[in-house]
C-alpha positions as CSV (number, residue, x, y, z in Angstrom):
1,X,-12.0,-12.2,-8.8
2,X,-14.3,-10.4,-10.7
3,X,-17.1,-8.4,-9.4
4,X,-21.0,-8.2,-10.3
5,X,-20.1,-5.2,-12.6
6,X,-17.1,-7.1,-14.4
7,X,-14.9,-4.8,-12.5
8,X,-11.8,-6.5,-11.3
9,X,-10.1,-5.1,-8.0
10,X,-13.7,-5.2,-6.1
11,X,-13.1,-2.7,-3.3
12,X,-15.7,-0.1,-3.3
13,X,-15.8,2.9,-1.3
14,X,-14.8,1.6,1.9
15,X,-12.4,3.7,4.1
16,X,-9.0,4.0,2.9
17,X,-9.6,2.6,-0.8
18,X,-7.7,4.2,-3.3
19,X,-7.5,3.6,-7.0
20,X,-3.9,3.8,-8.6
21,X,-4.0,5.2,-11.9
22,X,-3.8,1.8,-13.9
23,X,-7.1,1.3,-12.3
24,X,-6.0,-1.2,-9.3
25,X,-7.3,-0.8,-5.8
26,X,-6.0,-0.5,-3.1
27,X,-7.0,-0.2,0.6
28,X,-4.3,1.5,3.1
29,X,-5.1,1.3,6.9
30,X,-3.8,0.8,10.2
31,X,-3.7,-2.4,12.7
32,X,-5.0,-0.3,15.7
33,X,-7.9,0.8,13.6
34,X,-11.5,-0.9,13.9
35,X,-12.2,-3.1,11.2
36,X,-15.9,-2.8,11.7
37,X,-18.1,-4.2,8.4
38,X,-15.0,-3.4,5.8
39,X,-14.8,-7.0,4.5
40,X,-11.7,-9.1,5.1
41,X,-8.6,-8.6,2.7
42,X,-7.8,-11.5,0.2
43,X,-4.1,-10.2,0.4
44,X,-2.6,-8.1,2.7
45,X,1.2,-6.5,3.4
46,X,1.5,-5.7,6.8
47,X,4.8,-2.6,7.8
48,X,4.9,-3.3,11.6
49,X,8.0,-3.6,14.2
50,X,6.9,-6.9,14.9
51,X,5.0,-9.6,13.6
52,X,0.5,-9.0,13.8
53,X,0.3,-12.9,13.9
54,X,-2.5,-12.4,11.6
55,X,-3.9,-16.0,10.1
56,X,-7.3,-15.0,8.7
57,X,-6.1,-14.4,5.5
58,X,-3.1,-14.4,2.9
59,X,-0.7,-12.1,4.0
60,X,3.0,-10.7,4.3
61,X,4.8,-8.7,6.7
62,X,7.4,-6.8,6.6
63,X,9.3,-5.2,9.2
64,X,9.4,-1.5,9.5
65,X,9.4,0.3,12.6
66,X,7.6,3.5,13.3
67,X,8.6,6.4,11.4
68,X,11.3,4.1,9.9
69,X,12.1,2.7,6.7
70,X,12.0,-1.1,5.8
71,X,15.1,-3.4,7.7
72,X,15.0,-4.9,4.6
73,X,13.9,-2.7,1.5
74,X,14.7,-5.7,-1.4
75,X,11.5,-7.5,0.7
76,X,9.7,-4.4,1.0
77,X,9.6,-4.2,-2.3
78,X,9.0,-7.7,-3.3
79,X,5.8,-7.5,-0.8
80,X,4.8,-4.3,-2.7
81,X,5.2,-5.9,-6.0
82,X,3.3,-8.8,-4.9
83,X,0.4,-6.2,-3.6
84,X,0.6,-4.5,-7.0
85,X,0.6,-7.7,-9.2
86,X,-2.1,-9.5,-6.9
87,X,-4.8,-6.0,-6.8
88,X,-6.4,-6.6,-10.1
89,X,-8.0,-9.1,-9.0
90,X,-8.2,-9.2,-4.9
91,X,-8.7,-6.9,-2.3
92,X,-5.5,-5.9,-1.0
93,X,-4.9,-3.9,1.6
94,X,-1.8,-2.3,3.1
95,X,-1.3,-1.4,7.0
96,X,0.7,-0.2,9.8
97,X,0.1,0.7,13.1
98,X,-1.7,3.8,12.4
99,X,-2.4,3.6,8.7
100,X,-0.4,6.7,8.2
101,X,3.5,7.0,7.4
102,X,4.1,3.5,6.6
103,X,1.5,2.9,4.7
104,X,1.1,6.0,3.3
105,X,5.1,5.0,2.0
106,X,3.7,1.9,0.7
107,X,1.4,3.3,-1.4
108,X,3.3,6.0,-3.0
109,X,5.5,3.1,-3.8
110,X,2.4,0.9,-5.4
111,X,1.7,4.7,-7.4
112,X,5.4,4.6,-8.8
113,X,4.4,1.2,-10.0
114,X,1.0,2.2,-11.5
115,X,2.6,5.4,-13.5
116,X,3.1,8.2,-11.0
117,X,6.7,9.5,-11.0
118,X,8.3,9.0,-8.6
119,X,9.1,12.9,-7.8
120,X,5.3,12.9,-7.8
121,X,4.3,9.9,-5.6
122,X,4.4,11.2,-2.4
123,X,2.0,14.3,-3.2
124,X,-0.2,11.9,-5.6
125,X,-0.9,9.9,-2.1
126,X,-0.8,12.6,0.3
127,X,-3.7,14.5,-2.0
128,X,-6.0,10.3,-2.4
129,X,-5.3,8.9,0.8
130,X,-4.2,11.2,3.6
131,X,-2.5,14.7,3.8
132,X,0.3,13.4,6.1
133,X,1.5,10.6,4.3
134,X,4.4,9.6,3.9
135,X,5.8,11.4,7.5
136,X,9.7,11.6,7.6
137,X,12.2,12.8,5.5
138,X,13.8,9.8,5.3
139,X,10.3,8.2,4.1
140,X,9.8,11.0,1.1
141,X,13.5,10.3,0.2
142,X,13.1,6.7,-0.6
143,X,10.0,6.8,-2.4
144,X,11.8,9.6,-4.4
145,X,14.4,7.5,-5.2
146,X,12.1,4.8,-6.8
147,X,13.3,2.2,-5.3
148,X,10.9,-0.4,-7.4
149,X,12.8,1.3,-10.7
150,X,9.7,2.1,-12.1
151,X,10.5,5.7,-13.5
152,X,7.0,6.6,-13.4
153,X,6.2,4.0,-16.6
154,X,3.3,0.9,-16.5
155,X,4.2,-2.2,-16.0
């Protein structure tokens, strides 16, 4: 969809909104956060243990527990290519539980995919969204080891 300014992507400077460097945005969050006026997702990738049960609106989930990594990363990262692909023109947002290691994971990954190296990601998220992003070693690793192949290069 595009917004009143032509701009696709049509988040504006609500909490959590980041723009990737190929111009997408993207909102990161968590489930146990208020959701107050920020309006709804039109697509959204949820990293919980268990399934929200969220119906309100398009969405995937994927499950990855706490301070974990995906049970099954080939769906991770068909969610997060799905995110990527469906941002230029939707609000997508990405969540956890806390909106913090998860997610912050998430969106290195969506980075890798939007020309950060992957070397670079996690710092590149941790310096736009929050500055403990990304939380375990096992996290940083993965996103390091660019598990969507994207070498740092535009789709």
């Amino acid at each position: 969809m595009v917004d009143e300014e032509g701009e696709l992507g049509h988040w504006d400077d609500e909490p959590g909104v980041i723009r990737l460097p190929d111009g997408r945005k993207v909102r990161g969050t968590g489930v146990k956060r208020p959701r107050g006026d920020v309006p709804a997702p039109e697509f959204a990738v949820y990293l919980l243990g268990r399934d929200p049960g969220i119906t309100a609106w398009p969405n995937r989930w994927v499950q990855w527990g706490d301070f974990r990594l995906p049970r099954d990363r080939a769906d991770a990262v068909d969610a997060l290519r799905e995110a990527h692909a469906r941002a230029p023109e939707e609000r997508v947002e990405i969540a956890c539980g806390a909106g913090v290691g998860r997610t912050g994971t998430a969106l290195a990954i969506l980075a890798t995919l939007s020309g950060v190296p992957a070397a670079e990601a996690v710092a590149w998220v941790r310096a736009r969204y929050h500055p403990r992003a990304v939380e375990t070693r096992w996290q940083r690793a993965w996103v390091a080891a660019d598990p969507v192949g994207a070498g740092g290069r535009r789709d």
